[in-house]
C-alpha angles and dihedrals in degrees: 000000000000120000094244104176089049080051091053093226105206108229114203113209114188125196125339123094116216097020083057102040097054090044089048096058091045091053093046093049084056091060089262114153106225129197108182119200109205126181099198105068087213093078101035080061091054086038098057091061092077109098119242084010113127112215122204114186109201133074115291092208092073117079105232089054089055087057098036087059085045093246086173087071099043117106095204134018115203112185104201093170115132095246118079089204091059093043086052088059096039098064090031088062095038086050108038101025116032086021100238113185098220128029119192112180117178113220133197107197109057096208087069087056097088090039084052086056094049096049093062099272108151089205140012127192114193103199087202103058090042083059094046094044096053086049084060105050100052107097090047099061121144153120089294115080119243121210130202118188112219125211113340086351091266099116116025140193113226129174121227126200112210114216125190094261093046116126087230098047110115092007120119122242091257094052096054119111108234139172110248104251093052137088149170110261104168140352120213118201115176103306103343126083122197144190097238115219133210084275095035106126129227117228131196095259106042126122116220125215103210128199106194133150096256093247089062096040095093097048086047101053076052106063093038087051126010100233 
């Protein structure tokens, strides 16, 4: 596997606020470079105030933004904006046009999810399905992992239990070794759940809800805890 963060992979997020703003930090704080397109000059102008973060204002489904943020020279492309229609374009343009490598689009409607993977999209996360998925766990909680596929199985939800001796007990979410395609959605702790950030700590304890591609999803349940 490369070394992506030594390489300084430039990540490209378009649209969104706070969804943005938190995964920005934690990429940056990976060594990511980040350029943010944002179309409400409000929060380019919050955003801006993150250190080594590029801000675009203007719309990234339109193709000169695209080129004016250098999209021909970005590894991966995320659209994080609330319509799925935008987010489809997004990551069309950033594949077929600026050839971009990897393509994430969020979607809110889990029926488009399939339509997403045949269009070219290289991954798909249906918010809906990750919520419904964590409702239903629930009850089924416990030091084995479960795992939920979301969408055509590409990209699944799994639930990690967190023991004492576990590699990720007592990290924070920013010093944990993961593989590139997976990240921390939720940590669940008793009766609270929470949305972790870069400096969210990990305790003996915790349960992890884990967003990961399925072939990673293995190496991944490893580092975080050793079995």
């Amino acid at each position: 596997m490369k070394n992506i963060i030594a390489e300084k992979k430039l990540i490209l997020l378009a649209g969104g606020f706070h969804k943005v703003k938190s995964l920005a930090l934690s990429l940056i704080r990976k060594g990511y470079r980040v350029i943010v397109i944002n179309k409400n000059y409000a929060d380019c102008h919050s955003l801006a105030q993150i250190q080594a973060l590029e801000v675009i204002y203007g719309d990234a489904s339109k193709p000169f933004v695209l080129e004016e943020a250098g999209a021909d020279r970005v590894d991966i492309a995320i659209a994080l904006t609330q319509n799925d229609e935008d987010n489809l374009v997004i990551c069309e343009l950033c594949k077929k046009k600026f050839l971009v490598e990897k393509t994430v689009a969020l979607v809110s409607d889990p029926k488009k999810t399939e339509f997403f993977y045949k269009m070219g999209i290289d991954s798909v996360v249906c918010a809906i399905n990750v919520v419904a998925g964590i409702i239903e766990q629930q009850a089924f909680m416990d030091e084995m992992a479960t795992r939920i596929p979301l969408g055509s199985g590409k990209v699944g939800i799994t639930e990690v239990y967190i023991s004492q001796a576990a590699p990720a007990a007592k990290k924070k979410i920013w010093e944990l070794d993961l593989p590139r395609d997976t990240i921390i959605g939720c940590i669940l702790r008793g009766e609270e759940s929470m949305i972790p950030r870069g400096d969210s700590r990990i305790f003996p304890g915790d349960t992890l809800v884990m967003i990961s591609l399925t072939d990673q999803e293995k190496e991944a349940i490893h580092r975080l805890t050793g079995k």
